[in-house]
N, C-alpha and C positions, 0 to 999 in steps of 0.2 A: 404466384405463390399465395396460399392459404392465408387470411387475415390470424398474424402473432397471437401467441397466449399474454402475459403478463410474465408466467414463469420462462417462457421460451424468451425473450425479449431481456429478462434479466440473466441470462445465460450468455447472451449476445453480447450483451451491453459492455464487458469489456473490451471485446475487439471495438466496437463502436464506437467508444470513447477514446481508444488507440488510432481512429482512422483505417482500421483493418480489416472491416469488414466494408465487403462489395457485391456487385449483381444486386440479383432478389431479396437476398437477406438485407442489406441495408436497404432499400427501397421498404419492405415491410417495417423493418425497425423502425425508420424515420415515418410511416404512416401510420403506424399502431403511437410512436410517444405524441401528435398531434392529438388524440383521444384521451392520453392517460398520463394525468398529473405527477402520479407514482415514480412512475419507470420514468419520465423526464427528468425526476431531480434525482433519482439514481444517475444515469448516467450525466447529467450537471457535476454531481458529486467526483463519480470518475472523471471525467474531463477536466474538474479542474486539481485531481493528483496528477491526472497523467500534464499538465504543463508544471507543474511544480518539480515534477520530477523529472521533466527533458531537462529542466533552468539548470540541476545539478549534474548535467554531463557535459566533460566537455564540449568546444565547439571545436572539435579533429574530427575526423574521420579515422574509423578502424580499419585492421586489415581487412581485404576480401572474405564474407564466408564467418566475420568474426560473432556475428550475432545471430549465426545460427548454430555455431559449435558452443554459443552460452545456451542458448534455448536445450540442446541436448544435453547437456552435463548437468543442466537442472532437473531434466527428464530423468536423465540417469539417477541422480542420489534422492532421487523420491523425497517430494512435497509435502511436510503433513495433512493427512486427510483431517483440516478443520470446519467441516460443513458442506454446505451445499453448493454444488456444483461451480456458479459463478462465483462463487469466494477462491475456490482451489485456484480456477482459471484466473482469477483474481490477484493471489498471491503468488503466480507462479511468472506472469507479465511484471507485476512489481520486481519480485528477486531478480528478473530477467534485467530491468533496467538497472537495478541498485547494481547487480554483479557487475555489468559492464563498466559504470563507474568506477565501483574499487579497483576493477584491471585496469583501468588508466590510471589510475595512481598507483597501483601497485606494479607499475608494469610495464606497460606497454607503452604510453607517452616520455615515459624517460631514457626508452630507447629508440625512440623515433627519431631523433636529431641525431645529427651527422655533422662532423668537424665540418666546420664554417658555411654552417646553416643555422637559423633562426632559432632560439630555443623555443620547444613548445610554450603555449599556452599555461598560465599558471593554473591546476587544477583544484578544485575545492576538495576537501576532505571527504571519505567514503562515507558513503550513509551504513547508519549500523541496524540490522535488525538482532529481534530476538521474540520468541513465543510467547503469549500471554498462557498462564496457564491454571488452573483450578487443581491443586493438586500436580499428579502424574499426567495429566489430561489435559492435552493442548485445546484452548478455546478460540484462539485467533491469534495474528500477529501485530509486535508491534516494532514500527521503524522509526528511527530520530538520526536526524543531520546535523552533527555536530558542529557545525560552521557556527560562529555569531551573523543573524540572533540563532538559534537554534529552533530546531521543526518536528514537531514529532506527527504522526499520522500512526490510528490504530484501525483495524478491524476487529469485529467479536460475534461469536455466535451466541446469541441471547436463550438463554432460557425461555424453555415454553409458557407460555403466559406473558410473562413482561411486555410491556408498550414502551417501555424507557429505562434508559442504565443511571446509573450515575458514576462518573469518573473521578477517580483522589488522586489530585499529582502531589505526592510526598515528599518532604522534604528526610535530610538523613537523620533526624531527631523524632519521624515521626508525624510532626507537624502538618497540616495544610496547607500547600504551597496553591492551588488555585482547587476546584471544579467543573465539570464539565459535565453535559447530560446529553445522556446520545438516543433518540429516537431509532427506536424498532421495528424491522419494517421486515414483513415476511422470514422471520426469523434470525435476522442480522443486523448490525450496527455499526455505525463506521463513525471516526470524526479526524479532523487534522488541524493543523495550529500550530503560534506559537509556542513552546517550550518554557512552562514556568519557570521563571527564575529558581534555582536549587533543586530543582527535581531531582529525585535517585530513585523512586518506585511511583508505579502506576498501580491503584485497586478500581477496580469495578466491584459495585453491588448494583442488588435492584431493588424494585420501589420497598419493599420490605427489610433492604438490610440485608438481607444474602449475599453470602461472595457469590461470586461469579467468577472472578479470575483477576489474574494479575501478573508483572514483572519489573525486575529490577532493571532501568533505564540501564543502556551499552553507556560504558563510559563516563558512567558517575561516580 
């Protein structure tokens, strides 16, 4: 297989970071990120949501078949289109995983047990997402797990030009509850974390002071 672009290897990088990519394609991916510092902490970054976010599912097993009738019923009610390619693929693997959680709490683990059998597993609370959004105009999403401590993880399609965001976690008066500054990298930006204490709103600007986008935390 042809030595990777940097854009083709960021298109990857999700399944890669999933373990789901095989053959040639993983062979190129793993010999193109030995070259390039970029794309290695790209997927670093995904690698380490995607173990943050196994920690939050149970440890059951679903039915047969169960996480590919979630992969299609995401397919079905259409994704926002919020940028480029490996973001859609991006956020569509995240809702894939968050879905499956909330149906085991929503669902499917509290009807797994059977008179005098084991109760399941206690399961942590569903991760919540919701849109970041500039207006009517979806810029990225954002997801928080309500469990203590609490976690939130965002994505964002940056404005052209910017090299860097900066993040306001709000509190409900308004206030500055922490900052955060999220580096720009081929048109995107991503960060994850602890959840400041009192959060209710997230804004993103850039170096100038621009919105950029923003949302009201699920569940504040």
């Amino acid at each position: 297989m042809a030595e990777l672009s940097c854009d083709t290897c960021r298109e990857l990088a999700p399944e890669l970071a999933l373990g789901l990519l095989g053959g040639d394609e993983r062979a190129a991916a793993l010999a193109h990120l030995q070259t390039c510092e970029r794309c290695r902490d790209d997927v670093a970054a995904l690698t380490s949501l995607h173990e943050r976010m196994r920690a939050l599912v149970p440890p059951v097993e679903p039915p047969a078949g169960f996480e590919t009738r979630v992969l299609s019923r995401l397919a079905e009610a259409g994704q926002p289109r919020v940028g480029r390619p490996w973001v859609r693929r991006l956020a569509l693997v995240a809702a894939a995983m968050f879905f499956v959680g909330a149906a085991f709490v929503g669902g499917w683990v509290a009807g797994a047990a059977t008179p005098g059998t084991a109760a399941a597993p206690q399961v942590r609370p569903a991760v919540l997402a919701v849109a970041l959004t500039a207006g009517d105009r979806p810029v990225g999403q954002l997801f928080i797990e309500p469990a203590e401590p609490s976690w939130i993880y965002l994505y964002v399609n940056a404005p052209s030009g910017s090299a860097h965001l900066k993040c306001e976690f709000l509190r409900h008066d308004g206030s500055s509850a922490s900052t955060a500054t999220l580096t720009v990298r081929s048109g995107d930006a991503h960060w994850g974390g602890p959840s400041p204490a009192g959060t209710t709103d997230v804004r993103l600007t850039d170096e100038t002071g621009g919105f950029v986008g923003g949302a009201r935390v699920p569940g504040s």
